[in-house]
C-alpha positions as CSV (number, residue, x, y, z in Angstrom):
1,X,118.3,97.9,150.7
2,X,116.1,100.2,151.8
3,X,117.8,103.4,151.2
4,X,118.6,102.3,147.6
5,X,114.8,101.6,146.6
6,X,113.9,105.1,147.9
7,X,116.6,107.2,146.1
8,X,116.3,105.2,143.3
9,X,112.2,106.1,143.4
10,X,113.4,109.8,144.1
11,X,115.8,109.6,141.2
12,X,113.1,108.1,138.5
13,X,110.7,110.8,140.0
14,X,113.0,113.6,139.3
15,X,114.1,111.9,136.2
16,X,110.6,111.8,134.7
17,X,109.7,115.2,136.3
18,X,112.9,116.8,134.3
19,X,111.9,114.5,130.7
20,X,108.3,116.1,131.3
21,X,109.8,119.4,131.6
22,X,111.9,119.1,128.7
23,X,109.6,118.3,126.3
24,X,107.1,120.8,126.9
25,X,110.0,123.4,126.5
26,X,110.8,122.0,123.0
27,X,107.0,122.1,122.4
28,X,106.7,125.7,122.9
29,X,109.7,126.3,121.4
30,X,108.0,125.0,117.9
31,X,105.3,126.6,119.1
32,X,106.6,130.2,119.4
33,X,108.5,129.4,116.2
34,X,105.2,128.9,114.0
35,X,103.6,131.6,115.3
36,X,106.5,134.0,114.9
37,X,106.7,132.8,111.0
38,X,102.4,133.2,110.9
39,X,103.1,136.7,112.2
40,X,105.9,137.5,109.4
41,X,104.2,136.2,106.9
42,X,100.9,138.2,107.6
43,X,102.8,141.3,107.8
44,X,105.1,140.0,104.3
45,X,103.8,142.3,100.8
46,X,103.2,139.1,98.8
47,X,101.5,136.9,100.5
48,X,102.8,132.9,100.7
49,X,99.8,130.1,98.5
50,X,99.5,128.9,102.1
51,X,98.5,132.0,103.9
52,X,96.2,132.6,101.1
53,X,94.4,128.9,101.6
54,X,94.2,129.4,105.2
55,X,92.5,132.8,104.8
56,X,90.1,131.5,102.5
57,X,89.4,128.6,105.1
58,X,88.6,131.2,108.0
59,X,86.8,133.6,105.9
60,X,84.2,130.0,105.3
61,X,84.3,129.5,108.5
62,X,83.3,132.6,109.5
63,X,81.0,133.0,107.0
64,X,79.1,129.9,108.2
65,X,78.7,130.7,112.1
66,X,77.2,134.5,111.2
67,X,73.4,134.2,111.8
68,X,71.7,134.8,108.5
């Protein structure tokens, strides 16, 4: 009975090692994806209404942390 507990604590170990694992590939996955569209649409001659919000949101930003 003993052996069986401890593969079966190996198996869920290895199991929940290789779900971990797996999802943080998918995350940066997504990840890469988003920032390779970010990238095309910056280098894009008309510019998408999003990129155009977002720049007007960092220029604010910016604009707000420059010492006066």
């Amino acid at each position: 009975m003993s052996d069986l507990t401890g593969y079966g604590l190996l198996g869920l170990c290895i199991g929940f090692l290789w779900g971990i694992g797996c999802s943080l590939a998918i995350l940066y996955s997504i990840y890469l994806g988003g920032y390779r569209k970010g990238v095309e649409d910056s280098l894009a001659d008309v510019k998408p209404r999003r990129f155009g919000e977002a720049m007007k949101k960092i220029r604010s930003r910016r604009k707000e942390k420059q010492p006066s």
